[in-house]
Each structure stands twice: as structure tokens, then as C-alpha cells.
mmCIF file of the protein (N, C-alpha, C, O) and its ligand, coordinates in Angstrom:
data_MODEL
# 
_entry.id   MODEL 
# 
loop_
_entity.id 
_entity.type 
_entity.pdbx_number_of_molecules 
1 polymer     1 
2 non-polymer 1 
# 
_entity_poly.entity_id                      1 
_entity_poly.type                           'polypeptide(L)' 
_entity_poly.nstd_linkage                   no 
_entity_poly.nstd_monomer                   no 
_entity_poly.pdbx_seq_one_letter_code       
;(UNK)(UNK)(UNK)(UNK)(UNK)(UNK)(UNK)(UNK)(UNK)(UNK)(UNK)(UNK)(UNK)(UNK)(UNK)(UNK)
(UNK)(UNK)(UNK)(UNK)(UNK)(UNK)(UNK)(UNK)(UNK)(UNK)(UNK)(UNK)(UNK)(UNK)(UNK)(UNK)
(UNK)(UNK)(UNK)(UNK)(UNK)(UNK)(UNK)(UNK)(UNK)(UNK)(UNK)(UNK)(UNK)(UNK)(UNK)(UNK)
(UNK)(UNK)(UNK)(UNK)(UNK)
;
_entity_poly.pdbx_seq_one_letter_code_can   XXXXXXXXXXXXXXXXXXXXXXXXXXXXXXXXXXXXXXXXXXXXXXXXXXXXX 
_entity_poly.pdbx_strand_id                 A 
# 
loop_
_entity_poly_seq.entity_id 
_entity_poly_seq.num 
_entity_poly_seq.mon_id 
_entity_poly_seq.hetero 
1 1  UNK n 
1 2  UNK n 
1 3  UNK n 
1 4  UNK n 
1 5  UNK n 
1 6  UNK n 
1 7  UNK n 
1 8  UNK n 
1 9  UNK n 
1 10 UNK n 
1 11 UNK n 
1 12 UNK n 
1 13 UNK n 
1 14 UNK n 
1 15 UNK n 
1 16 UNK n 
1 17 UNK n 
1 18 UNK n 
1 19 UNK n 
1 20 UNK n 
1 21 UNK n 
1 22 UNK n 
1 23 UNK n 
1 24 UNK n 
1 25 UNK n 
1 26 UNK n 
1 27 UNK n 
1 28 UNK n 
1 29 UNK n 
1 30 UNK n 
1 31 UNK n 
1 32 UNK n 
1 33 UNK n 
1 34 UNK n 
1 35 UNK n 
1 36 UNK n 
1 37 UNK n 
1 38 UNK n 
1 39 UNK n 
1 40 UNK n 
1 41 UNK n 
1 42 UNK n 
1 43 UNK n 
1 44 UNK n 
1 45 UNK n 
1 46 UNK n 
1 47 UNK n 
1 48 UNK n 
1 49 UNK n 
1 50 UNK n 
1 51 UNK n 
1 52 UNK n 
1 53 UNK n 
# 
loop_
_struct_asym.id 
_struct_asym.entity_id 
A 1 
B 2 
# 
loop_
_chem_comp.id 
_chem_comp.type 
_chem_comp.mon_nstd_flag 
UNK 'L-peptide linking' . 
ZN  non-polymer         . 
# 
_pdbx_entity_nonpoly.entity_id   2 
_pdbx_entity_nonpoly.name        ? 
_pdbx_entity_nonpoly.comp_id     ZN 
# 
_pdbx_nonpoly_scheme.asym_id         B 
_pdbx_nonpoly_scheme.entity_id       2 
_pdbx_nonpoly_scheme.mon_id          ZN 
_pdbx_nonpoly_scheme.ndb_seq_num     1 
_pdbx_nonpoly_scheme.pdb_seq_num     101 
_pdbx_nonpoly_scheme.auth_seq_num    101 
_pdbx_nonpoly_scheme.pdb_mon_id      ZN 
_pdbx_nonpoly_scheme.auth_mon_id     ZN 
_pdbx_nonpoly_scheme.pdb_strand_id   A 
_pdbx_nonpoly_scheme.pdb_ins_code    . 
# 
loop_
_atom_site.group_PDB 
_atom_site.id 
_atom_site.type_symbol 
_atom_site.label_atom_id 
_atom_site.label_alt_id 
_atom_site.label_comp_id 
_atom_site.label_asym_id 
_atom_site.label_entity_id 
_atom_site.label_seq_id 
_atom_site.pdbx_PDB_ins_code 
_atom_site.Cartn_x 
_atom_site.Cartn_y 
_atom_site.Cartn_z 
_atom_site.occupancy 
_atom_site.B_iso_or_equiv 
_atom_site.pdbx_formal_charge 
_atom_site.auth_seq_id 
_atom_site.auth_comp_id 
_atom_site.auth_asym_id 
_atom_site.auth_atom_id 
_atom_site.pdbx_PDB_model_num 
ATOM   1   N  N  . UNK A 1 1  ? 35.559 48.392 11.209 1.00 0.00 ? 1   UNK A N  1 
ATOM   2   C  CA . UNK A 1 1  ? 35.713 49.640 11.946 1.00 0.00 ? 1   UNK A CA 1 
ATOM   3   C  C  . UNK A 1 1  ? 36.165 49.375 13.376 1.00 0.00 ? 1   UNK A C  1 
ATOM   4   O  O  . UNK A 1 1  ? 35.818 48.351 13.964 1.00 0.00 ? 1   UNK A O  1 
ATOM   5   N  N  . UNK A 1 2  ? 37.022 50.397 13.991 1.00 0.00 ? 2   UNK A N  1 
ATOM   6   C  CA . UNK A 1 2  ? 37.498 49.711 15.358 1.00 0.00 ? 2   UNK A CA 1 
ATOM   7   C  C  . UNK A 1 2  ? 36.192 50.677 16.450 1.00 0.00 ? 2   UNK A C  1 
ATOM   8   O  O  . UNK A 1 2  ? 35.521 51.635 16.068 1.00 0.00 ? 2   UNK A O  1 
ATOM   9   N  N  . UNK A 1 3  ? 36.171 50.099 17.683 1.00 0.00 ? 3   UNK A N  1 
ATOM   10  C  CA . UNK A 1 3  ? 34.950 50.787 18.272 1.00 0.00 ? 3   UNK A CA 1 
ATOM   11  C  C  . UNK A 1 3  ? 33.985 50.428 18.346 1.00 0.00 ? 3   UNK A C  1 
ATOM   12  O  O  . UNK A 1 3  ? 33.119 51.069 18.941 1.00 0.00 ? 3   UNK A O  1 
ATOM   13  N  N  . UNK A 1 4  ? 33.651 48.753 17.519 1.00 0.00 ? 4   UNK A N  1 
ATOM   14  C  CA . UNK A 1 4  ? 32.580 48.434 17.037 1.00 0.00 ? 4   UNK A CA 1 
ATOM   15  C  C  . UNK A 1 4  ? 32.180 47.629 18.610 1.00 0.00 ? 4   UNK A C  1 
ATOM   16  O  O  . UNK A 1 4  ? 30.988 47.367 18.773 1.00 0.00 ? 4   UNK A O  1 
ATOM   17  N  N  . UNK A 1 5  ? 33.092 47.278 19.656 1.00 0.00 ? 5   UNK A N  1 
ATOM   18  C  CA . UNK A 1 5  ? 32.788 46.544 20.582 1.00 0.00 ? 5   UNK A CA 1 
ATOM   19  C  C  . UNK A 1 5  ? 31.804 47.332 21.981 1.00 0.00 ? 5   UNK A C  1 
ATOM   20  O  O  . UNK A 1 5  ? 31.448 46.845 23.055 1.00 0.00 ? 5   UNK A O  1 
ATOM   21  N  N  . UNK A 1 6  ? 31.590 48.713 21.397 1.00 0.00 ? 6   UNK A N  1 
ATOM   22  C  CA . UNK A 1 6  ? 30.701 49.288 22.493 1.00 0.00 ? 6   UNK A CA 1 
ATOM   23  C  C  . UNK A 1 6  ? 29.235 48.718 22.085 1.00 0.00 ? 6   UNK A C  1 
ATOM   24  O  O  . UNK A 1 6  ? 28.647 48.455 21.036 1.00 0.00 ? 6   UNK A O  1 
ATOM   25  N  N  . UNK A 1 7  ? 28.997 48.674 23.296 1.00 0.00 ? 7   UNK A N  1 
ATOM   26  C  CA . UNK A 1 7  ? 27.755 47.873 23.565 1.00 0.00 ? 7   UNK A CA 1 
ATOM   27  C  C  . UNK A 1 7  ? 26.050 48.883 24.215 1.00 0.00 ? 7   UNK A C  1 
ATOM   28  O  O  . UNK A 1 7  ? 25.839 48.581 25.389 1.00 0.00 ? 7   UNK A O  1 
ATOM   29  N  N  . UNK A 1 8  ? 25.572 49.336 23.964 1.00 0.00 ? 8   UNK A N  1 
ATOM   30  C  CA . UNK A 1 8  ? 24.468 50.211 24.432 1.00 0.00 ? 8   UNK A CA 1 
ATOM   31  C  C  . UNK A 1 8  ? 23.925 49.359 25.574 1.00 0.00 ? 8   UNK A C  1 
ATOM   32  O  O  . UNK A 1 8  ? 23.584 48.176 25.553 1.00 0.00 ? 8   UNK A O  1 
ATOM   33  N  N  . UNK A 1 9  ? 23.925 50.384 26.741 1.00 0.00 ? 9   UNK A N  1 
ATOM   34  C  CA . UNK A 1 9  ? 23.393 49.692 27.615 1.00 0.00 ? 9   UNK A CA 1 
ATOM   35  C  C  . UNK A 1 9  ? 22.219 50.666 28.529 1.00 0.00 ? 9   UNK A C  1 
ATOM   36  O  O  . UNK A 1 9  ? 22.275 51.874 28.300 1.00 0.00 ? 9   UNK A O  1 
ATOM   37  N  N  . UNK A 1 10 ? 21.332 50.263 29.387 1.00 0.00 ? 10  UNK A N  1 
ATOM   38  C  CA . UNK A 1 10 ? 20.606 51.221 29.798 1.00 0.00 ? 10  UNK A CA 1 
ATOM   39  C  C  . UNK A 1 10 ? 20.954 51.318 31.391 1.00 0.00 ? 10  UNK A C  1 
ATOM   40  O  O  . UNK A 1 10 ? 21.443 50.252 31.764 1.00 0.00 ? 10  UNK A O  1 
ATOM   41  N  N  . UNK A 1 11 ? 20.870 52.073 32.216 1.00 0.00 ? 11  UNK A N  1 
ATOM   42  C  CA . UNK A 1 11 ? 21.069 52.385 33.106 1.00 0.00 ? 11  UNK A CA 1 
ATOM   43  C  C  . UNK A 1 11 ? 20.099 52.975 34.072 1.00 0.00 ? 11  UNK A C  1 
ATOM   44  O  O  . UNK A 1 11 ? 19.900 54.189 34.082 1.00 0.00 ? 11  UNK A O  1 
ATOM   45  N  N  . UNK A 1 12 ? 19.414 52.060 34.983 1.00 0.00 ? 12  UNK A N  1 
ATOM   46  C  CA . UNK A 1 12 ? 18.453 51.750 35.903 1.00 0.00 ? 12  UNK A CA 1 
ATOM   47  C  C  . UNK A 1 12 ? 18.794 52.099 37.274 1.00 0.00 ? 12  UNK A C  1 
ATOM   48  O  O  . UNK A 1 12 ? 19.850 51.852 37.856 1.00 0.00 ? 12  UNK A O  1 
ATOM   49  N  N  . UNK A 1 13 ? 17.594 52.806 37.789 1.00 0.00 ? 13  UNK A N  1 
ATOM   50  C  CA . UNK A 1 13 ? 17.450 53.835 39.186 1.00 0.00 ? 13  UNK A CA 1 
ATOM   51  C  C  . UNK A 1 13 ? 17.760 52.428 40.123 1.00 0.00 ? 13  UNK A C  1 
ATOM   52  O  O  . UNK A 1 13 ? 17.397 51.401 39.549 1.00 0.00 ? 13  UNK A O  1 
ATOM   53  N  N  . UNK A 1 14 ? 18.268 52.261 41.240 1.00 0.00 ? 14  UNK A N  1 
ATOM   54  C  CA . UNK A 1 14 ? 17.976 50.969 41.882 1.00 0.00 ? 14  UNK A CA 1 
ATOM   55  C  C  . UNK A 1 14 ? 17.017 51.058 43.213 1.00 0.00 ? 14  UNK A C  1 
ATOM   56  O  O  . UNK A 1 14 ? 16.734 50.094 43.924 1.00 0.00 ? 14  UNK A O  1 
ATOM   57  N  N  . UNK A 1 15 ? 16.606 52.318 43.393 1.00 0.00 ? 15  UNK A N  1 
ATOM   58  C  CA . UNK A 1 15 ? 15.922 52.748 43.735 1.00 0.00 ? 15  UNK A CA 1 
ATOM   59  C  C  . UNK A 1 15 ? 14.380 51.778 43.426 1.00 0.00 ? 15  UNK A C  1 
ATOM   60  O  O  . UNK A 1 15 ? 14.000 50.656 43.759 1.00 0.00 ? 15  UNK A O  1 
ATOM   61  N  N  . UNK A 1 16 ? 13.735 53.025 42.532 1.00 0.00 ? 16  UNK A N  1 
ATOM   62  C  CA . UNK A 1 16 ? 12.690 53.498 41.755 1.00 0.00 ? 16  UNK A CA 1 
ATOM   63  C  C  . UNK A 1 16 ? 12.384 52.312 40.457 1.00 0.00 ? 16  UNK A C  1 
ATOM   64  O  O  . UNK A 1 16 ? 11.335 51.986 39.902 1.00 0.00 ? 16  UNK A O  1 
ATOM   65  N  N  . UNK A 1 17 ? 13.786 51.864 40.279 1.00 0.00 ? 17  UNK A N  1 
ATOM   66  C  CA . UNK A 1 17 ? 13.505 51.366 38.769 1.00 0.00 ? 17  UNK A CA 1 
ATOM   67  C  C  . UNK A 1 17 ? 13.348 52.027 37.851 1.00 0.00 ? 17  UNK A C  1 
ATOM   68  O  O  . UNK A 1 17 ? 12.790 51.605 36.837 1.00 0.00 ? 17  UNK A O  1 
ATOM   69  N  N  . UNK A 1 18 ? 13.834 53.315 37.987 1.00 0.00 ? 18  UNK A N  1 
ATOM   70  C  CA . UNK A 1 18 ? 13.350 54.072 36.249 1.00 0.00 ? 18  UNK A CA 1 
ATOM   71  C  C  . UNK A 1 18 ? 14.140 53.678 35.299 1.00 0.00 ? 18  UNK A C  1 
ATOM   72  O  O  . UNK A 1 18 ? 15.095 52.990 35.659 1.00 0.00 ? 18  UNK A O  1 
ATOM   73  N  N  . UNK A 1 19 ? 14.007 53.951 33.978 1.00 0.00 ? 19  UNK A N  1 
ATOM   74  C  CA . UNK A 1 19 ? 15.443 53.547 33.137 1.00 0.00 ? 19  UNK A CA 1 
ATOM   75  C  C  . UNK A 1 19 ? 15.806 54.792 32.607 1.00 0.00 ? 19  UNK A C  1 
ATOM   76  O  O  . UNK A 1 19 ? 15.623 55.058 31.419 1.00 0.00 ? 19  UNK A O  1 
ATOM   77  N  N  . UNK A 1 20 ? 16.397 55.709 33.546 1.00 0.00 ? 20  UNK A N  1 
ATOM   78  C  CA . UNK A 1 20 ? 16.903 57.301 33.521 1.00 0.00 ? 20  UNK A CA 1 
ATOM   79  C  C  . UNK A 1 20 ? 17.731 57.322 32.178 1.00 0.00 ? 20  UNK A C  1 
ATOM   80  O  O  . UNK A 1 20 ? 17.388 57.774 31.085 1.00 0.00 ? 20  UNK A O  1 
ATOM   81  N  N  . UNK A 1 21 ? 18.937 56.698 32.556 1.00 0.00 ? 21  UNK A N  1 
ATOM   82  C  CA . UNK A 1 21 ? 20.012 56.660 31.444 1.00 0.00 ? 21  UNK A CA 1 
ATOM   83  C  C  . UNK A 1 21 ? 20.644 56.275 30.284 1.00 0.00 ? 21  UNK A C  1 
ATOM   84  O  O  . UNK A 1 21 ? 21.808 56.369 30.673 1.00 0.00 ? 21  UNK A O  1 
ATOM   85  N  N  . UNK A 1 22 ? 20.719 55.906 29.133 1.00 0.00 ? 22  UNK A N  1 
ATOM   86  C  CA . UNK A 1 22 ? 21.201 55.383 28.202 1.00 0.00 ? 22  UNK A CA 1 
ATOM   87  C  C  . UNK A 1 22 ? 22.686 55.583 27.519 1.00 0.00 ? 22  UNK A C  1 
ATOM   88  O  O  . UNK A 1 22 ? 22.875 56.472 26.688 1.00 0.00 ? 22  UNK A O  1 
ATOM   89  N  N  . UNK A 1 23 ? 23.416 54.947 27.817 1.00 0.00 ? 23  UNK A N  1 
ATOM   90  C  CA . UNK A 1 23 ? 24.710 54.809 27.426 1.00 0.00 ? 23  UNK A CA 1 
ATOM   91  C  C  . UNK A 1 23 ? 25.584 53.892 26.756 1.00 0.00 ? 23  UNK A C  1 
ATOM   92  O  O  . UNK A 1 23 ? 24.994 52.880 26.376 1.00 0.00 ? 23  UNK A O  1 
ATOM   93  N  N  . UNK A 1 24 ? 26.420 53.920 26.576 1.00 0.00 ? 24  UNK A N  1 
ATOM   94  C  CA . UNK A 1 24 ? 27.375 52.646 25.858 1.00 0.00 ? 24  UNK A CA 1 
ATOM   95  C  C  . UNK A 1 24 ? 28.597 52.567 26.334 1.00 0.00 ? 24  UNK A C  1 
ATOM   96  O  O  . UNK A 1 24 ? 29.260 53.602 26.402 1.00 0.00 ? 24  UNK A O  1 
ATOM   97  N  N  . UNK A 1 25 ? 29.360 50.843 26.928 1.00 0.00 ? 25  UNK A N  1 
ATOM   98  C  CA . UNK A 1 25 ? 30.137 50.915 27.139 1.00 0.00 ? 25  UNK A CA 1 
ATOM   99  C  C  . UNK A 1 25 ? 31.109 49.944 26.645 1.00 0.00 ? 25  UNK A C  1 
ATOM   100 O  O  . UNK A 1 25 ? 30.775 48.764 26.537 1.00 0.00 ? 25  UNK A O  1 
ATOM   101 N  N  . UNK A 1 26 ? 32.428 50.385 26.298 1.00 0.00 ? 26  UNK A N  1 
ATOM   102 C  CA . UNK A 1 26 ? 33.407 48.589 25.768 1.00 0.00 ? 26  UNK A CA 1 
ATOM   103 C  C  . UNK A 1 26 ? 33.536 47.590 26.864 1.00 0.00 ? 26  UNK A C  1 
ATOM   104 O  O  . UNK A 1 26 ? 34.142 47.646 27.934 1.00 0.00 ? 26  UNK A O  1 
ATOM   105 N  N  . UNK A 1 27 ? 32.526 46.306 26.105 1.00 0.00 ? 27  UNK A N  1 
ATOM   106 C  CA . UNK A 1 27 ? 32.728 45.430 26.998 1.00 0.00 ? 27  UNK A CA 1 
ATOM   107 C  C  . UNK A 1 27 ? 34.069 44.871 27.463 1.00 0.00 ? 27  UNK A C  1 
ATOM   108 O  O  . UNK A 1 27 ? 34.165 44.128 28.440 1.00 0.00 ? 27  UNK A O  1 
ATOM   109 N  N  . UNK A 1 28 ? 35.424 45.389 26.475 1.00 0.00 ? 28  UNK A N  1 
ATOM   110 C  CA . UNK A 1 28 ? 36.409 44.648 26.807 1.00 0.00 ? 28  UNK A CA 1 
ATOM   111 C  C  . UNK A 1 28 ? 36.905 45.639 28.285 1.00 0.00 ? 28  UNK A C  1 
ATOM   112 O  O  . UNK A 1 28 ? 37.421 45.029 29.221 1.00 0.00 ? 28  UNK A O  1 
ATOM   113 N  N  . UNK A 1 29 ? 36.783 46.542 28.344 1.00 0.00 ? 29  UNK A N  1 
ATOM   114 C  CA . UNK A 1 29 ? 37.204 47.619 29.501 1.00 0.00 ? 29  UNK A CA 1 
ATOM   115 C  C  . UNK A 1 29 ? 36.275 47.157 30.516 1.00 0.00 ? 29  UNK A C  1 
ATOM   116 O  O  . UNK A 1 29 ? 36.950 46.828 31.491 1.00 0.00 ? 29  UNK A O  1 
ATOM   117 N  N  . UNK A 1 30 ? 35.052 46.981 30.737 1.00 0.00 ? 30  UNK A N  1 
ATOM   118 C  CA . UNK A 1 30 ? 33.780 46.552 31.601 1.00 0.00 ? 30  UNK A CA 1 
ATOM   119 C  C  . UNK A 1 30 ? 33.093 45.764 31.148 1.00 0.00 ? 30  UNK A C  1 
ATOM   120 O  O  . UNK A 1 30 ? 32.106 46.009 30.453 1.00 0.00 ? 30  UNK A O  1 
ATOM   121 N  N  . UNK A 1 31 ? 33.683 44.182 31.610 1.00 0.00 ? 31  UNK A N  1 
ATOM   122 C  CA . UNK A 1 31 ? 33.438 43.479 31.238 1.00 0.00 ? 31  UNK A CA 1 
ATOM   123 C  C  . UNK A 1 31 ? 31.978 43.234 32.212 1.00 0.00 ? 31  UNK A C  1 
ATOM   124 O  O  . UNK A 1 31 ? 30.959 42.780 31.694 1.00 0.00 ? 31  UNK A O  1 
ATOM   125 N  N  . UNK A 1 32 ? 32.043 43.565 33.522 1.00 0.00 ? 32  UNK A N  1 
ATOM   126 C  CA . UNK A 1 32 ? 30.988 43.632 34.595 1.00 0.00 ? 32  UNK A CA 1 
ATOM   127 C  C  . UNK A 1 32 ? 29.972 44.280 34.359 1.00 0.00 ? 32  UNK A C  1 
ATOM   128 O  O  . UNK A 1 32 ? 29.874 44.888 33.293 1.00 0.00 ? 32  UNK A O  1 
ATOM   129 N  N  . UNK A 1 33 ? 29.081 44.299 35.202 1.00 0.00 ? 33  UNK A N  1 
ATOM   130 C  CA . UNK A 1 33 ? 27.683 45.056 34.941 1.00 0.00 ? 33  UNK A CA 1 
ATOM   131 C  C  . UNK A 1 33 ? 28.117 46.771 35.908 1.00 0.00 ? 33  UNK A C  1 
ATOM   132 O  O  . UNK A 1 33 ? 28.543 46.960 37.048 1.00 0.00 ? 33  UNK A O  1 
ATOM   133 N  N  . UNK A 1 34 ? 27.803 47.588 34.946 1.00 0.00 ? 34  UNK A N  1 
ATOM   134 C  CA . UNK A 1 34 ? 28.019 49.069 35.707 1.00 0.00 ? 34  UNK A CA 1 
ATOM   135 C  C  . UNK A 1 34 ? 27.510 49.455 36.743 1.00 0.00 ? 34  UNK A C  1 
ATOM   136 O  O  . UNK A 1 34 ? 26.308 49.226 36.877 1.00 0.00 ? 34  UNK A O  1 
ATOM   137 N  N  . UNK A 1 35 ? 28.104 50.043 37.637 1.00 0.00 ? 35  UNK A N  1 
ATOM   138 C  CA . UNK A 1 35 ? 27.283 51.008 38.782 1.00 0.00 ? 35  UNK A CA 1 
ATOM   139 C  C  . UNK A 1 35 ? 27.521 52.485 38.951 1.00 0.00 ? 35  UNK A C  1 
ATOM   140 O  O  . UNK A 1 35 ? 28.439 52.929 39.641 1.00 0.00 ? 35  UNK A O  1 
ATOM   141 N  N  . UNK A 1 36 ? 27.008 52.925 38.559 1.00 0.00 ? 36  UNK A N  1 
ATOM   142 C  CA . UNK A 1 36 ? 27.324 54.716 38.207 1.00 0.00 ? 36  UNK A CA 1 
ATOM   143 C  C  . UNK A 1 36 ? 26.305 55.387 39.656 1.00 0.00 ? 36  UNK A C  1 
ATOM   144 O  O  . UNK A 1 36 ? 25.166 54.946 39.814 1.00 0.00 ? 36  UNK A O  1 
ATOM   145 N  N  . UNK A 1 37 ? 26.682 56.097 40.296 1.00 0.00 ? 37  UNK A N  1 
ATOM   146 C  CA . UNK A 1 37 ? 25.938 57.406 40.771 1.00 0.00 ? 37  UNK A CA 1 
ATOM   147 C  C  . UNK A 1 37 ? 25.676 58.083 39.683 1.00 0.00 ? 37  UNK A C  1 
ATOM   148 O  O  . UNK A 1 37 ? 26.406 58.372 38.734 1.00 0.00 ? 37  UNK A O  1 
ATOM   149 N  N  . UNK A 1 38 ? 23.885 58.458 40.028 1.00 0.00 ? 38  UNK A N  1 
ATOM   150 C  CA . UNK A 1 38 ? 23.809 59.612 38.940 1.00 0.00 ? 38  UNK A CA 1 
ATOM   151 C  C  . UNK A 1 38 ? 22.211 60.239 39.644 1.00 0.00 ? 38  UNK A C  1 
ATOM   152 O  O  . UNK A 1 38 ? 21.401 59.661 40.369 1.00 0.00 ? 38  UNK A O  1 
ATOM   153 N  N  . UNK A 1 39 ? 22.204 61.674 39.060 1.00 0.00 ? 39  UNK A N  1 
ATOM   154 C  CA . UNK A 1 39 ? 20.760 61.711 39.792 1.00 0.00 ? 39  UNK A CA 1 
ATOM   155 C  C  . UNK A 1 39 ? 19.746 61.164 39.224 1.00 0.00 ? 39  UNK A C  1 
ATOM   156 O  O  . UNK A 1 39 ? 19.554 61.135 38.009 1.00 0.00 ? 39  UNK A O  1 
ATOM   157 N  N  . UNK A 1 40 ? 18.855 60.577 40.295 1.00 0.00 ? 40  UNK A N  1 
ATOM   158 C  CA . UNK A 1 40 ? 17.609 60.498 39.301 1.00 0.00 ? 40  UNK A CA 1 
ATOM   159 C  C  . UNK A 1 40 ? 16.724 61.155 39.502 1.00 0.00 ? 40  UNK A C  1 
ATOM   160 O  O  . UNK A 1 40 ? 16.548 61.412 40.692 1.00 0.00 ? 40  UNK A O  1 
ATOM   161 N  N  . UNK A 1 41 ? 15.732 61.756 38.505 1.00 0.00 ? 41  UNK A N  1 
ATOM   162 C  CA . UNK A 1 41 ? 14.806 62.655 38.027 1.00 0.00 ? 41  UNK A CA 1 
ATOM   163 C  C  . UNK A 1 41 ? 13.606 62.235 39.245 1.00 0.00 ? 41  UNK A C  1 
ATOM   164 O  O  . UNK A 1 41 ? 13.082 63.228 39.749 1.00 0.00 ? 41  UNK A O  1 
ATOM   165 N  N  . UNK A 1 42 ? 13.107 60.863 39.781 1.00 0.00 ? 42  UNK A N  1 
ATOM   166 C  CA . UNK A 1 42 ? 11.934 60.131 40.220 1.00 0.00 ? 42  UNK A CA 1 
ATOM   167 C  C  . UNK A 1 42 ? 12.724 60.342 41.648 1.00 0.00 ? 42  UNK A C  1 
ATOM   168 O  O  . UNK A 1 42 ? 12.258 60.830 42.677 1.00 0.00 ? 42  UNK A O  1 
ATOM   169 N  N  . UNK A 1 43 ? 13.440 60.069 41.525 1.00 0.00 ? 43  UNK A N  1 
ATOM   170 C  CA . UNK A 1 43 ? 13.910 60.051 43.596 1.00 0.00 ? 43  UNK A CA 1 
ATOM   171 C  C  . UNK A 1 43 ? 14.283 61.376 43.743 1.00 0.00 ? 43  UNK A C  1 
ATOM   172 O  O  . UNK A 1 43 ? 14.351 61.586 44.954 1.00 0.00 ? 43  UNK A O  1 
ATOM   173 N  N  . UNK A 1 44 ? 14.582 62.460 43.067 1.00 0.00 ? 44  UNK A N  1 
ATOM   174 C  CA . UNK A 1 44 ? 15.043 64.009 43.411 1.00 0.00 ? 44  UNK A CA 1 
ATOM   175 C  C  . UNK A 1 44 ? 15.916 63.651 44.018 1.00 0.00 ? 44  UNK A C  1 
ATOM   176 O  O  . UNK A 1 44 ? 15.740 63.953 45.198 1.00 0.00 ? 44  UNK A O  1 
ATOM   177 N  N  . UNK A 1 45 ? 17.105 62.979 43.806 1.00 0.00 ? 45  UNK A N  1 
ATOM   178 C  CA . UNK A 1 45 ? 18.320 62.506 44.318 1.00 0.00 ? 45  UNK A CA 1 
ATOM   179 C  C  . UNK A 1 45 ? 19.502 62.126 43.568 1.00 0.00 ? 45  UNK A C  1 
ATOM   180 O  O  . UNK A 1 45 ? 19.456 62.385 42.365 1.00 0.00 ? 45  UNK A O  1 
ATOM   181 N  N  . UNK A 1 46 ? 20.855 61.407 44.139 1.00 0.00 ? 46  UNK A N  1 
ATOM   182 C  CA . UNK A 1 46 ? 21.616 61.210 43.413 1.00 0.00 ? 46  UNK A CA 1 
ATOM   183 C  C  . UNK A 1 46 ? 21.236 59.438 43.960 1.00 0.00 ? 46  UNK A C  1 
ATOM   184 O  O  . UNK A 1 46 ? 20.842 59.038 45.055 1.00 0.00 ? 46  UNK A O  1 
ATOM   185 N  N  . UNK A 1 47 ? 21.639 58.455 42.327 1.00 0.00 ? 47  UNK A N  1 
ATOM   186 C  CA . UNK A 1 47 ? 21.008 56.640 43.927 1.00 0.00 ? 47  UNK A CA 1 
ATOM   187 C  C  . UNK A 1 47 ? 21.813 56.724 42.497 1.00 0.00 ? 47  UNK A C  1 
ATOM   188 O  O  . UNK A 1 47 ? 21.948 57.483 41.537 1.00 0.00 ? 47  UNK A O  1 
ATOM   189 N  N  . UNK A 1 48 ? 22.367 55.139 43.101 1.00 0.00 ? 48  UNK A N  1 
ATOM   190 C  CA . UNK A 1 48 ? 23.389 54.173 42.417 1.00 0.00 ? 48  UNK A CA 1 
ATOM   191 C  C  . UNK A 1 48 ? 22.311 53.562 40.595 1.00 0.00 ? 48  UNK A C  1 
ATOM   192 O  O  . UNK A 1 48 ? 21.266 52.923 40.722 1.00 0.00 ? 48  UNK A O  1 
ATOM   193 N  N  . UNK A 1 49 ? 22.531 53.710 40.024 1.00 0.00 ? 49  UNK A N  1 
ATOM   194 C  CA . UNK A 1 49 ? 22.269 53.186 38.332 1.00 0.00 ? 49  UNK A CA 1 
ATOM   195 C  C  . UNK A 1 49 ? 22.772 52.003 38.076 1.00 0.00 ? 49  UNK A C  1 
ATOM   196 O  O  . UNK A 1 49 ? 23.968 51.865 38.333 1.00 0.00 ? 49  UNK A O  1 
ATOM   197 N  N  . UNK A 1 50 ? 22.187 51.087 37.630 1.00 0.00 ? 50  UNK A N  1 
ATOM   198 C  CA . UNK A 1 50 ? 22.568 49.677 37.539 1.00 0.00 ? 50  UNK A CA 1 
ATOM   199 C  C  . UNK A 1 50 ? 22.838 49.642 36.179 1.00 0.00 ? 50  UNK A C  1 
ATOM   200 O  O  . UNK A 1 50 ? 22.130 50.463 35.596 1.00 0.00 ? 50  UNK A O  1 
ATOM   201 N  N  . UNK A 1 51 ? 23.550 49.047 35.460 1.00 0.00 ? 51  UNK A N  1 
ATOM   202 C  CA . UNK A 1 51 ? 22.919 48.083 34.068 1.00 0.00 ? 51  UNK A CA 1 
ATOM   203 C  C  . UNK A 1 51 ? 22.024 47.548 33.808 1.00 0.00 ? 51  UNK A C  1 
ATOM   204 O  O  . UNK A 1 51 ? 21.845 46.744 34.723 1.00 0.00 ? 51  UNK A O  1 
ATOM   205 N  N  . UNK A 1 52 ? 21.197 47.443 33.029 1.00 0.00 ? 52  UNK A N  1 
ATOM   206 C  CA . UNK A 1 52 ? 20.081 46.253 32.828 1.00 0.00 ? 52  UNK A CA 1 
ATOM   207 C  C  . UNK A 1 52 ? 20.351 45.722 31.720 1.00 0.00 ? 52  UNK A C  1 
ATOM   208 O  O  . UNK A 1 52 ? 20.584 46.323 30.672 1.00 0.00 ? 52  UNK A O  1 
ATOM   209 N  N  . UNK A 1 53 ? 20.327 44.042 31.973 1.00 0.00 ? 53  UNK A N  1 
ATOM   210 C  CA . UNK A 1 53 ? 20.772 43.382 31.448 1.00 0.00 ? 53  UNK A CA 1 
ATOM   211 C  C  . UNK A 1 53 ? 19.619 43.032 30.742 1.00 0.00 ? 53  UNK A C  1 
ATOM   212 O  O  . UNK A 1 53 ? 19.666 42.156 29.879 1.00 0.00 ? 53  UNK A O  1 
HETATM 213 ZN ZN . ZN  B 2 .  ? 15.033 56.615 41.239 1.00 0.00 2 101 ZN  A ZN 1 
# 
């Protein structure tokens, strides 16, 4: 099947540390670790989301 190279990854407050988000991305497009703005629920804010590896 093609598509098979997305990878689930979770996406961490860098804040707070929460693990707000869960997503998937092709490692061949991002091969790097993600940094998304997004809000988080624990800071009542918008803070940078890491990958966790
Ligand atoms: Zn947070």
C-alpha cells in the first residue's frame, strides 16, 4: 500500500509537557523532529509542540 511511510507521532507542550496532540507524519517529507504552534489546553495558550521521540 503506498502511505505506509507515515509515522504516528505525539506532540508535546514544551511548556507544560502535556502530550496534547497526536498526529502522523511522512518521514520522507519530515525527516526532522516537528515544531508546530498549537494551543495548549494546560497553558490556556498557544506554545510551540515538540515531537516526542
Ligand atoms: Zn502547555
Amino acid at each position: 500500500m503506498a502511505g505506509t511511510a507515515r509515522t504516528q507521532v505525539i506532540l508535546i507542550c514544551s511548556e507544560c509537557k502535556e502530550q496534547n496532540y497526536f498526529t502522523d507524519k511522512n518521514k520522507k517529507l519530515h525527516p526532522d523532529r516537528m515544531e508546530v504552534k498549537k494551543y495548549c489546553p494546560t497553558c490556556k495558550k498557544t506554545t510551540v509542540h515538540r515531537e516526542k521521540k
